[in-house]
C-alpha positions as semicolon CSV with decimal commas, in nm:
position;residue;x (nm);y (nm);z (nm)
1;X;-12,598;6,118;-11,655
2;X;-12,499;6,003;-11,295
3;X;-12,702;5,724;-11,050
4;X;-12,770;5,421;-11,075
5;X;-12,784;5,221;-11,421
6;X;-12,880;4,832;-11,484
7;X;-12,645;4,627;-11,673
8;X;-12,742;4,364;-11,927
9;X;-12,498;4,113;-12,110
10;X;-12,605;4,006;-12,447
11;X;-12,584;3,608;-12,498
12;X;-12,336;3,697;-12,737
13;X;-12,111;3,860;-12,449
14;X;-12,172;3,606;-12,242
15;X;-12,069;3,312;-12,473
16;X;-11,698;3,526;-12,524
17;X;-11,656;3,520;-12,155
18;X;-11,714;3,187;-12,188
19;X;-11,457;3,144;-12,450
20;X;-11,232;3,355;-12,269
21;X;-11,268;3,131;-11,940
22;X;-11,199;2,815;-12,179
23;X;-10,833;2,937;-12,310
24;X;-10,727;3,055;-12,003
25;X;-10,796;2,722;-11,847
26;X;-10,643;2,546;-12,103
27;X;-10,313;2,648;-11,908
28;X;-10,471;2,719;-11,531
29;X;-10,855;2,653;-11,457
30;X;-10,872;2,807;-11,090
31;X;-10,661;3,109;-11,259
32;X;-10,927;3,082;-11,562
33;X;-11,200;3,116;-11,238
34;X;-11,058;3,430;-11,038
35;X;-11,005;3,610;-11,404
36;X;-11,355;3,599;-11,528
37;X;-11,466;3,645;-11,163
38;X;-11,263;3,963;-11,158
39;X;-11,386;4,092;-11,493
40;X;-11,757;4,029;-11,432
41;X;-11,698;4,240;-11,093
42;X;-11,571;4,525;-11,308
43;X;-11,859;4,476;-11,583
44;X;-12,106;4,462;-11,284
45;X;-11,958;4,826;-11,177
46;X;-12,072;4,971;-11,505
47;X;-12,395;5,060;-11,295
48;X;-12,221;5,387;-11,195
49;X;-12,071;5,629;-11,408
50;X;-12,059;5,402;-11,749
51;X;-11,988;5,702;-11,935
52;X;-11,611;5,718;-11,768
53;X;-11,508;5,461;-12,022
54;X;-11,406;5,609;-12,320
55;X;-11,599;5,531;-12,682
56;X;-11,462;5,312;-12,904
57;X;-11,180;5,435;-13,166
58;X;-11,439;5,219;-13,402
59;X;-11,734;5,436;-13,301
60;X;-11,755;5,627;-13,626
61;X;-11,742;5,370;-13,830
62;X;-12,062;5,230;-13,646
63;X;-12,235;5,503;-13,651
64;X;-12,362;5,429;-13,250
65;X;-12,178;5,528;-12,946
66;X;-12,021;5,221;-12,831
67;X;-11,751;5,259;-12,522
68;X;-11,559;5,004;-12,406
69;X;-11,388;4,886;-12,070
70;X;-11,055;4,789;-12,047
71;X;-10,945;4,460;-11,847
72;X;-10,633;4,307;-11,908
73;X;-10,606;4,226;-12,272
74;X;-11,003;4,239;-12,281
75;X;-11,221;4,512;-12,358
76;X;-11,609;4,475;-12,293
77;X;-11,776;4,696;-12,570
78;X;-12,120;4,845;-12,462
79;X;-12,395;5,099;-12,526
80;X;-12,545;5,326;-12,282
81;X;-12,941;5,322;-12,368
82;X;-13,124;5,571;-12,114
83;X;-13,079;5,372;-11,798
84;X;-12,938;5,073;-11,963
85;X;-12,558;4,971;-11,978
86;X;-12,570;4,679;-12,239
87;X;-12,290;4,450;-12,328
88;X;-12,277;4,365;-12,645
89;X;-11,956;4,184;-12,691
90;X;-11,596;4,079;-12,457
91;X;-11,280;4,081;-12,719
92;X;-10,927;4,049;-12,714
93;X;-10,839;4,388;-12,730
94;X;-10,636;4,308;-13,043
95;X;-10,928;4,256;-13,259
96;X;-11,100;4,495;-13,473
97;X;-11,461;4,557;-13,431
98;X;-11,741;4,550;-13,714
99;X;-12,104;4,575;-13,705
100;X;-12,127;4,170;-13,739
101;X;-11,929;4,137;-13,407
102;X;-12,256;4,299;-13,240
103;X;-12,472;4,113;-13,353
104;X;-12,671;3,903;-13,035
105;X;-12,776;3,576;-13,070
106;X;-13,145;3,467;-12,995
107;X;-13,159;3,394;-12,644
């Protein structure tokens, strides 16, 4: 599916970037700044071509057709839904993913 798709962060994803932002500046705030700057950029580019980003190894286990974008040591895990791109979550790349780790929180 190629044009134009709008991307949506869940509250969830944006409280890990959040998190994210907070131990990185525990060493280097301004670094802490430019990353999450950098990685919103390249979540904001999932408006074209989502689908480049390869599914999750997880994705069977979910039974949905999460993908994920790699950033560093970060992945953002998302769903494609028609013209949607929606972030559900931004891990550490080390951890494992489970249905409770998508959950959203109320708004």
């Amino acid at each position: 599916m190629a044009g134009k798709f709008r991307v949506e962060i869940t509250a969830t994803a944006e409280a890990d970037v959040a998190e994210i932002w907070e131990y990185i500046a525990q060493d280097d705030p301004d670094a802490a700044s430019a990353f999450v700057l950098r990685m919103e950029k390249q979540i904001g580019a999932l408006e074209r071509l989502p689908e480049r980003c390869a599914r999750v190894p997880e994705s069977r286990l979910l039974g949905e057709r999460y993908r994920h974008l790699l950033f560093g040591q970060y992945r953002a895990i998302f769903r494609i839904t028609g013209n949607r791109v929606i972030v559900m979550r931004v891990l550490h790349g080390a951890r494992l993913l489970d249905t409770k780790l998508l959950e959203d929180k109320p708004g």
